[in-house]
Structure formats: structure tokens, C-alpha cells
VMD Tcl script that builds the backbone (N, CA, C; Angstrom):
set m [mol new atoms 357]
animate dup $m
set s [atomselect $m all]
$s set {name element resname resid chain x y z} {
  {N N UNK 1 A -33.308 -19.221 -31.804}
  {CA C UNK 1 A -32.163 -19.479 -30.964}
  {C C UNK 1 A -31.021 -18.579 -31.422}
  {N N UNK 2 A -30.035 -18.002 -30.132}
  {CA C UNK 2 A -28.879 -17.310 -30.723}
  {C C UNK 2 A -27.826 -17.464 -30.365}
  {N N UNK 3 A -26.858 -18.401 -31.144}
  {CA C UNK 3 A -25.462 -18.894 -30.925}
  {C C UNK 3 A -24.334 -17.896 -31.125}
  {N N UNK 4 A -23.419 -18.113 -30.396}
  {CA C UNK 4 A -22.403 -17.080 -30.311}
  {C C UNK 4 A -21.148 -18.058 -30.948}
  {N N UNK 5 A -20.840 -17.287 -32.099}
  {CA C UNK 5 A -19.533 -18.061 -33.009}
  {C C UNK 5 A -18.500 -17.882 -32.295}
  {N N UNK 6 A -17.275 -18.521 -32.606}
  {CA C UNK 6 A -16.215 -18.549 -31.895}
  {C C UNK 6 A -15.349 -17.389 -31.669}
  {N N UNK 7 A -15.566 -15.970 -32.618}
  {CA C UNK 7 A -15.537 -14.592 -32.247}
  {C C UNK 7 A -16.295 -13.930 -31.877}
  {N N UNK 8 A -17.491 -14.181 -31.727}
  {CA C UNK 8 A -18.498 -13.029 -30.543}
  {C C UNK 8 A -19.435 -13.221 -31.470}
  {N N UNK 9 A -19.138 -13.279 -32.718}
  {CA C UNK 9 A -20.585 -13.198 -33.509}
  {C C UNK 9 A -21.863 -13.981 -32.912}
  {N N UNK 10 A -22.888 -12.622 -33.267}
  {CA C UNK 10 A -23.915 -13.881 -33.340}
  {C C UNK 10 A -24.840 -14.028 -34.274}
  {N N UNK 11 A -25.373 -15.655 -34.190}
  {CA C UNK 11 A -26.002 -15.834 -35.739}
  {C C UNK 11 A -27.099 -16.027 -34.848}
  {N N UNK 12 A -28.190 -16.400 -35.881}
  {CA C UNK 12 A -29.653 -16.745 -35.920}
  {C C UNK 12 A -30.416 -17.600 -36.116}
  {N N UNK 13 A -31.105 -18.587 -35.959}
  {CA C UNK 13 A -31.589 -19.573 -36.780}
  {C C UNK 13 A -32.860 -19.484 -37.089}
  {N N UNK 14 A -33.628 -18.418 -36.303}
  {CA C UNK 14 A -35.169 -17.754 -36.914}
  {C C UNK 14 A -35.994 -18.509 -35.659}
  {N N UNK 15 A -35.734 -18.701 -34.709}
  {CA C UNK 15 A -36.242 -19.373 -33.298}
  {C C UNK 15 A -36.115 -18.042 -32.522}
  {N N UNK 16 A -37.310 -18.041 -31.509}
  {CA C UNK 16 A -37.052 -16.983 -30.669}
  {C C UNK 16 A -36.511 -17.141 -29.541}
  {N N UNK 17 A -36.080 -18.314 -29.178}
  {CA C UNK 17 A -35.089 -19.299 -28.272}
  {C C UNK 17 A -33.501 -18.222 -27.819}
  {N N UNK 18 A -32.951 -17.633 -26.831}
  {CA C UNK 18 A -31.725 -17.256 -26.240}
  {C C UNK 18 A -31.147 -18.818 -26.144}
  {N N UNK 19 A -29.662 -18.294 -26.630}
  {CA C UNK 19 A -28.676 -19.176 -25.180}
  {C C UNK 19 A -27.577 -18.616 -24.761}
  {N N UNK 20 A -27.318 -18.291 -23.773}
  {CA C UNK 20 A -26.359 -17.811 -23.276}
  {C C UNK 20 A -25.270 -18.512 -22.555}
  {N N UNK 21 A -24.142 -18.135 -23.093}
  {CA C UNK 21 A -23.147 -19.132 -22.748}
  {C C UNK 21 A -22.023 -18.181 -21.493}
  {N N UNK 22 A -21.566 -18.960 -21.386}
  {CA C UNK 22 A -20.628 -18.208 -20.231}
  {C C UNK 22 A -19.030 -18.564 -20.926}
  {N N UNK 23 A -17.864 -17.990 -20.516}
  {CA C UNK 23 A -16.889 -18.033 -21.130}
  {C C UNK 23 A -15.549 -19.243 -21.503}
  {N N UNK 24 A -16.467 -19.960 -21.073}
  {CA C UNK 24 A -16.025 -21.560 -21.400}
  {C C UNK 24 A -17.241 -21.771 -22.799}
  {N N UNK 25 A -18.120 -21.466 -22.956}
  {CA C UNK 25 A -18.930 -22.162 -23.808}
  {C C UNK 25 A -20.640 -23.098 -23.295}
  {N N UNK 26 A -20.356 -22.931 -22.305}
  {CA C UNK 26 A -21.168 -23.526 -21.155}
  {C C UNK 26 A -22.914 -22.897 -21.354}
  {N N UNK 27 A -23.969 -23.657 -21.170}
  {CA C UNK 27 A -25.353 -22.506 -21.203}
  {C C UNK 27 A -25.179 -22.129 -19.791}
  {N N UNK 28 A -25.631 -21.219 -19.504}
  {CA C UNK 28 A -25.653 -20.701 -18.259}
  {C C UNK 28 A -26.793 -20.469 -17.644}
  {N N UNK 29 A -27.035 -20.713 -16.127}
  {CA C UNK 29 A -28.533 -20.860 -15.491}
  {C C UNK 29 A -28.567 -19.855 -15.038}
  {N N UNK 30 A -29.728 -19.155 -15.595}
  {CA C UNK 30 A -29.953 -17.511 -14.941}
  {C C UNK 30 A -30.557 -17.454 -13.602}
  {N N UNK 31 A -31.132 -19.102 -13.438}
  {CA C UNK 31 A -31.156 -18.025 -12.152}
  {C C UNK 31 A -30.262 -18.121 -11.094}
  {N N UNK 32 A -29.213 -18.663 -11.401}
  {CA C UNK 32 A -27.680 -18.651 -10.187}
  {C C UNK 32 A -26.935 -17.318 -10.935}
  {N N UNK 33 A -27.460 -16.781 -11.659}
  {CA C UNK 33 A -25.848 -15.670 -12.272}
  {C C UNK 33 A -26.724 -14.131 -12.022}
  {N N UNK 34 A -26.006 -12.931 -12.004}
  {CA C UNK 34 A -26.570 -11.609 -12.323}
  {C C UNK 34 A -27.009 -11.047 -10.842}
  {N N UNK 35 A -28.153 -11.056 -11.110}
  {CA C UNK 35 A -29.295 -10.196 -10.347}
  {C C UNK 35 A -27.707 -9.123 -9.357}
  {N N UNK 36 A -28.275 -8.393 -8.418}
  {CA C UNK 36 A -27.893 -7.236 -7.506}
  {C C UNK 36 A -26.272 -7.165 -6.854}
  {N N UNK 37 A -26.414 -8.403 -6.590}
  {CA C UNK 37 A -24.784 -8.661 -5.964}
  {C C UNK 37 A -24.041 -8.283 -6.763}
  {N N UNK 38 A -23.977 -8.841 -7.923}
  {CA C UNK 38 A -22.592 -8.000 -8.570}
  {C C UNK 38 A -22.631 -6.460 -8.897}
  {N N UNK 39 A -24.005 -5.800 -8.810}
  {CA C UNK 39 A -23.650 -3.997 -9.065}
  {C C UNK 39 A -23.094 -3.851 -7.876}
  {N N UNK 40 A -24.102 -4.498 -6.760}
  {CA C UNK 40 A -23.824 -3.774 -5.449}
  {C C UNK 40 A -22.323 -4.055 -5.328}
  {N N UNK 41 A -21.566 -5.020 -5.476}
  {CA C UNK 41 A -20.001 -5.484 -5.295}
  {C C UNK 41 A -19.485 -4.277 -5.730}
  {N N UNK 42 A -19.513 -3.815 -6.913}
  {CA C UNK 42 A -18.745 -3.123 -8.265}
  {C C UNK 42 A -19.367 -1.614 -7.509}
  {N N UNK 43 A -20.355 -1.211 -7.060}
  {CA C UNK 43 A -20.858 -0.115 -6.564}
  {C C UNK 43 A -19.749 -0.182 -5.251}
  {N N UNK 44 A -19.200 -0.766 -4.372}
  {CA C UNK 44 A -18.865 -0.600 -3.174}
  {C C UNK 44 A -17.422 -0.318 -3.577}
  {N N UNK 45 A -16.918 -1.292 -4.347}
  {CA C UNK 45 A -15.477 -0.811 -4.665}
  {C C UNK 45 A -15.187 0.297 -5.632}
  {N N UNK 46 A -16.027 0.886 -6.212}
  {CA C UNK 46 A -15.870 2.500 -7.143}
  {C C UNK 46 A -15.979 2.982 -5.657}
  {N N UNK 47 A -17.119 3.064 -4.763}
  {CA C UNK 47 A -17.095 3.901 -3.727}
  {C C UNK 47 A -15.478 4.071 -2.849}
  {N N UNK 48 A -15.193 2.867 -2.430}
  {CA C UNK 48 A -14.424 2.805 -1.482}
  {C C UNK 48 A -13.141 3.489 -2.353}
  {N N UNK 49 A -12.851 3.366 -3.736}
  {CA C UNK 49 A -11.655 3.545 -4.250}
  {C C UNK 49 A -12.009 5.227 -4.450}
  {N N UNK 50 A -13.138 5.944 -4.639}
  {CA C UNK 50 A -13.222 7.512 -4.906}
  {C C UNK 50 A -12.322 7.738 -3.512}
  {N N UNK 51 A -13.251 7.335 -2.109}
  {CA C UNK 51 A -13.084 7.942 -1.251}
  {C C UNK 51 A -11.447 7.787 -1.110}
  {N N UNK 52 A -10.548 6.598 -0.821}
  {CA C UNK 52 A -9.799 6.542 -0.723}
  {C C UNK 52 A -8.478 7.728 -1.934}
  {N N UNK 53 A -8.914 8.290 -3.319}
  {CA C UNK 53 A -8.392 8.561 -3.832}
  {C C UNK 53 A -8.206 10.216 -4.052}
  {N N UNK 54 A -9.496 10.425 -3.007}
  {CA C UNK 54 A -9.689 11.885 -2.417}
  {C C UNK 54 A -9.023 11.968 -1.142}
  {N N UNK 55 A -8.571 11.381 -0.023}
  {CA C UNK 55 A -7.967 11.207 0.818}
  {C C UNK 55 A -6.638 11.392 0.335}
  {N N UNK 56 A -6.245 10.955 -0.615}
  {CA C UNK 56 A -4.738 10.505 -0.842}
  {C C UNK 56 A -4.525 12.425 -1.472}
  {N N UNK 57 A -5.587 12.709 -2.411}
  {CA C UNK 57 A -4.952 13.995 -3.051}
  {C C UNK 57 A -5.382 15.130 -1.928}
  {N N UNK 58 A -5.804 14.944 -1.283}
  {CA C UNK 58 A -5.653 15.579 0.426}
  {C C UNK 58 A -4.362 15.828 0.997}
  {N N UNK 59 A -4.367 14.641 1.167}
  {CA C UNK 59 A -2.391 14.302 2.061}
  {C C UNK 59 A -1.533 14.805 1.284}
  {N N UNK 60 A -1.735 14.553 0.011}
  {CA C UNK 60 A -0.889 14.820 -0.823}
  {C C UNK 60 A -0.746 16.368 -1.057}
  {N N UNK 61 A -1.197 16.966 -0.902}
  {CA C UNK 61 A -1.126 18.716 -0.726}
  {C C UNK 61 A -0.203 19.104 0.091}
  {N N UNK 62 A -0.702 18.256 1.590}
  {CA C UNK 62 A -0.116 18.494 3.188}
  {C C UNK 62 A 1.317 18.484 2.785}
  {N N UNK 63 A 1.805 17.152 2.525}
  {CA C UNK 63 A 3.054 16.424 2.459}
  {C C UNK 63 A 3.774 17.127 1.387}
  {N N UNK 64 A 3.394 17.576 0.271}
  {CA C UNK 64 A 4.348 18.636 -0.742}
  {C C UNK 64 A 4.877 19.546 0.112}
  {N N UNK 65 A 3.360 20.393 0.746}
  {CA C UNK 65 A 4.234 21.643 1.191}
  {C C UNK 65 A 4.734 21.546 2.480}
  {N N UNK 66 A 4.626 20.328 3.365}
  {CA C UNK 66 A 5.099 20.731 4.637}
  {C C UNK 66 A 6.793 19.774 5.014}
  {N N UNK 67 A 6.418 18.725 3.662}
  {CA C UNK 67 A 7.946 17.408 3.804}
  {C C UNK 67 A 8.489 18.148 2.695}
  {N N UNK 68 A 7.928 18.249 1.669}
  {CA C UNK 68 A 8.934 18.561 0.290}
  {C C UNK 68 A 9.262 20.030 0.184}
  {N N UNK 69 A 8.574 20.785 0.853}
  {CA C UNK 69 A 8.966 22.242 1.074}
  {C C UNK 69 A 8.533 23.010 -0.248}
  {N N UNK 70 A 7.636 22.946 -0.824}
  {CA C UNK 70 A 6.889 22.983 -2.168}
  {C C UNK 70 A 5.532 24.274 -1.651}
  {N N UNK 71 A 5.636 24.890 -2.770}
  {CA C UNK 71 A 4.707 26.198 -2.853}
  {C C UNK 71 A 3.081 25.219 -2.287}
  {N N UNK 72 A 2.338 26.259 -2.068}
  {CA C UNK 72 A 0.525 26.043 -1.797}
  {C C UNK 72 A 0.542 25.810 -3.352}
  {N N UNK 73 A 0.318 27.040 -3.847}
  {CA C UNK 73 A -0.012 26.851 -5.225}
  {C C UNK 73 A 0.310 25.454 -5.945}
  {N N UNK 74 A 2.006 25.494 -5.988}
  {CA C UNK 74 A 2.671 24.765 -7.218}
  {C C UNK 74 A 2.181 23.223 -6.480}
  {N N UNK 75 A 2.044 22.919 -5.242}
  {CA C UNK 75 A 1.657 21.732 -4.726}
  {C C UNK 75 A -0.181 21.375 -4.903}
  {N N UNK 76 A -0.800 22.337 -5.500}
  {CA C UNK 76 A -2.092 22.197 -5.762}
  {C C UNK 76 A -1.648 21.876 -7.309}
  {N N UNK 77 A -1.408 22.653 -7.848}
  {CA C UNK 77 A -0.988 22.257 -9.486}
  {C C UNK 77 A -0.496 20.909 -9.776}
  {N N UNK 78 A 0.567 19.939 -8.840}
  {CA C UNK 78 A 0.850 18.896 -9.132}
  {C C UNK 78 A -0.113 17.961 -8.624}
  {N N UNK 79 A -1.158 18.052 -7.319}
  {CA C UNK 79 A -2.256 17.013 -7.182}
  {C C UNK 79 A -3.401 17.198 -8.331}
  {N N UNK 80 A -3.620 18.600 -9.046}
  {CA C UNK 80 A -4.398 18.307 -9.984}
  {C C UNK 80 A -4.010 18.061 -10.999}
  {N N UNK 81 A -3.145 17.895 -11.762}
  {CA C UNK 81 A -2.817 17.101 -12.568}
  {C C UNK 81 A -2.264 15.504 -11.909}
  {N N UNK 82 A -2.477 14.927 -11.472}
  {CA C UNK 82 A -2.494 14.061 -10.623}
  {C C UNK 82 A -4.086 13.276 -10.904}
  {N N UNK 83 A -4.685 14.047 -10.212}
  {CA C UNK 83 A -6.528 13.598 -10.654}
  {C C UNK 83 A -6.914 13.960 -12.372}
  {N N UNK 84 A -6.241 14.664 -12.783}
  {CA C UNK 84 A -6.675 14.397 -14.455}
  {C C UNK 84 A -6.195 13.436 -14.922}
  {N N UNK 85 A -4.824 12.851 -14.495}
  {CA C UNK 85 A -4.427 11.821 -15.189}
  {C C UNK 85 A -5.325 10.753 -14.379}
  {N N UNK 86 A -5.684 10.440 -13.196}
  {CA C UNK 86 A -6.129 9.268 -13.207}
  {C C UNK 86 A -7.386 9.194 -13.975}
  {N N UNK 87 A -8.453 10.349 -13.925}
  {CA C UNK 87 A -9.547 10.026 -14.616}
  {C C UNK 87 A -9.198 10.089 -15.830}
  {N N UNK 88 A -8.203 10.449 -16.746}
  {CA C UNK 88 A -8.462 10.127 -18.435}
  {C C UNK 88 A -7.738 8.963 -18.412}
  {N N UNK 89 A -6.769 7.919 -17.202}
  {CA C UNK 89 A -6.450 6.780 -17.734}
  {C C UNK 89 A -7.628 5.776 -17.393}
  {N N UNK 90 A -8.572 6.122 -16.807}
  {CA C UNK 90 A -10.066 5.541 -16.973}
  {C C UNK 90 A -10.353 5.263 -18.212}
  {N N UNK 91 A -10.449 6.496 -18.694}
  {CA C UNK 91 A -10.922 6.750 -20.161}
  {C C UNK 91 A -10.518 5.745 -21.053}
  {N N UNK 92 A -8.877 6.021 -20.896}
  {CA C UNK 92 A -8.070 4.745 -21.598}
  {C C UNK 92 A -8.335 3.135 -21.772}
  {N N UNK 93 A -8.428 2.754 -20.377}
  {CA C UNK 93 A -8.599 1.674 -19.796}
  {C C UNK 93 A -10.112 1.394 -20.486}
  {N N UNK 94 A -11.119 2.167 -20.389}
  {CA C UNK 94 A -12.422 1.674 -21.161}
  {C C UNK 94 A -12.418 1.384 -22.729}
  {N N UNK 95 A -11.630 2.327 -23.538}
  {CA C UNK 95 A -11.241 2.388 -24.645}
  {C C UNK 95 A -10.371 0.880 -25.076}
  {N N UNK 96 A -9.084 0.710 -23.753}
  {CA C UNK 96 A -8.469 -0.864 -24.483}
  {C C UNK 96 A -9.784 -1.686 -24.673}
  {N N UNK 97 A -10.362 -1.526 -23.031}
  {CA C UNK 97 A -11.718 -3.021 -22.630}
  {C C UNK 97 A -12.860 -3.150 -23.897}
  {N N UNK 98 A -12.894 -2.020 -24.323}
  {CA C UNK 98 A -13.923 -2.106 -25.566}
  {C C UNK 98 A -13.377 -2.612 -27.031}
  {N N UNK 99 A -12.108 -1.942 -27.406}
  {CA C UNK 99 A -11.892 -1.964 -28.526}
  {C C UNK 99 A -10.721 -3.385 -28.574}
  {N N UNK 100 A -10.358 -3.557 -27.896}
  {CA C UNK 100 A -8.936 -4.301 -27.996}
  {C C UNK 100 A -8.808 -5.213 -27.388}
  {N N UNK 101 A -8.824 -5.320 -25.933}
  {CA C UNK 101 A -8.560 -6.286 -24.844}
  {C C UNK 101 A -9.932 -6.409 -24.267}
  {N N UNK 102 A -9.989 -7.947 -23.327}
  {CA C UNK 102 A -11.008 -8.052 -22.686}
  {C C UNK 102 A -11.564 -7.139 -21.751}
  {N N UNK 103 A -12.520 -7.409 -21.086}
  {CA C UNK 103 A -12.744 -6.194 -19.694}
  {C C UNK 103 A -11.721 -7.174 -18.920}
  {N N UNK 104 A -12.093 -8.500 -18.909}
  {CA C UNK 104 A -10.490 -9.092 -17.640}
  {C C UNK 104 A -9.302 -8.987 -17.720}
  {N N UNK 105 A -8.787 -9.243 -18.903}
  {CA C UNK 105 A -7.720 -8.796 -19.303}
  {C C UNK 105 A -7.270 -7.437 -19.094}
  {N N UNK 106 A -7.805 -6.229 -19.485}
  {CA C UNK 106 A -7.571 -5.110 -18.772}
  {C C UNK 106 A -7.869 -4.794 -17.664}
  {N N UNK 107 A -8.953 -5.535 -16.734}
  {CA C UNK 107 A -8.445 -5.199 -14.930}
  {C C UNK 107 A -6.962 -5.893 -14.858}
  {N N UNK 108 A -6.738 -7.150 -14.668}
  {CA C UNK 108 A -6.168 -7.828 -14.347}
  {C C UNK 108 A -4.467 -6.909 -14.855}
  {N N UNK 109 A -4.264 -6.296 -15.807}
  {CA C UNK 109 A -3.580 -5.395 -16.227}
  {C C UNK 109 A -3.363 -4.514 -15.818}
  {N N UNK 110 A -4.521 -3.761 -15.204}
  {CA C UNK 110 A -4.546 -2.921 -14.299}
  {C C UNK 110 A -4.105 -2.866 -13.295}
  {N N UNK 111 A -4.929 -3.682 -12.558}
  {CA C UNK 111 A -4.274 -3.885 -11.105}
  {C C UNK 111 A -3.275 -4.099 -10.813}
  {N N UNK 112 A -2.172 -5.507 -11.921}
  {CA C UNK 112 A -0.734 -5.881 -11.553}
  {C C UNK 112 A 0.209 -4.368 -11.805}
  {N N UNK 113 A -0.138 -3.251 -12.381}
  {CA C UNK 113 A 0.019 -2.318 -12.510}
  {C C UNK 113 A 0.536 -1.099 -11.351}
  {N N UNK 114 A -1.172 -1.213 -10.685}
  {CA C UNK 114 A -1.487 -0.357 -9.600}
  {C C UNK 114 A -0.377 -1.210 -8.299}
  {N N UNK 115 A -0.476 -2.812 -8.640}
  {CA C UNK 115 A 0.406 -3.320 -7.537}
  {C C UNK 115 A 1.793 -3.151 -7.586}
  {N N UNK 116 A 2.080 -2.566 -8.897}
  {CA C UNK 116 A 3.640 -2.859 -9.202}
  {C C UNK 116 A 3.686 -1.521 -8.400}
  {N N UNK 117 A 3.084 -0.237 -9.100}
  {CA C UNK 117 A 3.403 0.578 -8.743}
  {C C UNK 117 A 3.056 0.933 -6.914}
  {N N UNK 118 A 2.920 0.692 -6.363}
  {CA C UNK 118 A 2.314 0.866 -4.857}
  {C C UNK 118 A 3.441 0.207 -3.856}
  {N N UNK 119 A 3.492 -0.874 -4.561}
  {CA C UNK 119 A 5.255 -1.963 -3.805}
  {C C UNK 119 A 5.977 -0.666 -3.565}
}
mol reanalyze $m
mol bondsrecalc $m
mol representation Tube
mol addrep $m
């Protein structure tokens, strides 16, 4: 059997017995949890958020040089640095979720984030 201590550890008792608990402490019934739905969920919203975030550094070219009156060039230079920062604050964001903060805790961080900033 393998119990999970009250920090993540886990011990052993020499049983080849799992238990898996869910984040209350709870055993959890496998066969109501997992299987496809949740990649496919998590697969649809990476999709929908690429596409949407290639759209945006699209417009965002248009609108430099045709509202802000901004060079081709120098308006390509500021959408790509634009897309480097979002993919290395990925980076970041995996780095808190692993080392520091929960994975919920850092969406949930995230997002009130992405919402603050978007208002």
C-alpha cells in the first residue's frame, strides 16, 4: 500500500496495494476520474488559445502601423518580442507550478492576471 503524508511524501508499507487520494484526502474511484475528457478539454483550450494568440499578433502588426503610425519593421520587432515574452512566461509559470506553487494555484494566478490585465 502507498500513503501520501501530509507533504506529498510517500511511504510504503511493503503491500503492493495503491491508494490514491484526491485533494481532500479522500480514496478516489478510478473509474469516475481521468480517462480522455480531461486531455481532450486541456487539448481544446491550448488550441483555441494558440489560435486566438496568432490572430491577435496579426492585428497587432496592422494596428501599429496603420493607427499608431509605426514603421513595418519597428512594428514587427515589437509583436515579436511580444510572442517571446509570452512563451518564456510559460516557462515561468511551469517553473512556479513545479517548484513552488500548486499547478491551481498558479492557473488561478494566472488567469486573475490575464483578467486584470484585459479589463
Amino acid at each position: 500500500m502507498v500513503l501520501v503524508g501530509s507533504h506529498g511524501e510517500i511511504e510504503k508499507d511493503g503491500s503492493n496495494d495503491e491508494v490514491v487520494v484526491d485533494y481532500r484526502g479522500n480514496p478516489v474511484d478510478k473509474s469516475r476520474t481521468g480517462e480522455w475528457l480531461a486531455a481532450e478539454l486541456i487539448l481544446g483550450c491550448e488550441f483555441s488559445e494558440r489560435i486566438c494568440v496568432v490572430g491577435i499578433s496579426m492585428n497587432l502588426v496592422t494596428y501599429l502601423v496603420r493607427d499608431m503610425h509605426i514603421s513595418v519593421a519597428k512594428s514587427a520587432t515589437m509583436v515579436t518580442n511580444f510572442m517571446g515574452t509570452l512563451n518564456l512566461l510559460g516557462l515561468l509559470g511551469g517553473l512556479l507550478a513545479d517548484a513552488k506553487l500548486s499547478r491551481y494555484v498558479t492557473v488561478a494566478i494566472s488567469a486573475s492576471i490575464t483578467a486584470l490585465v484585459s479589463w
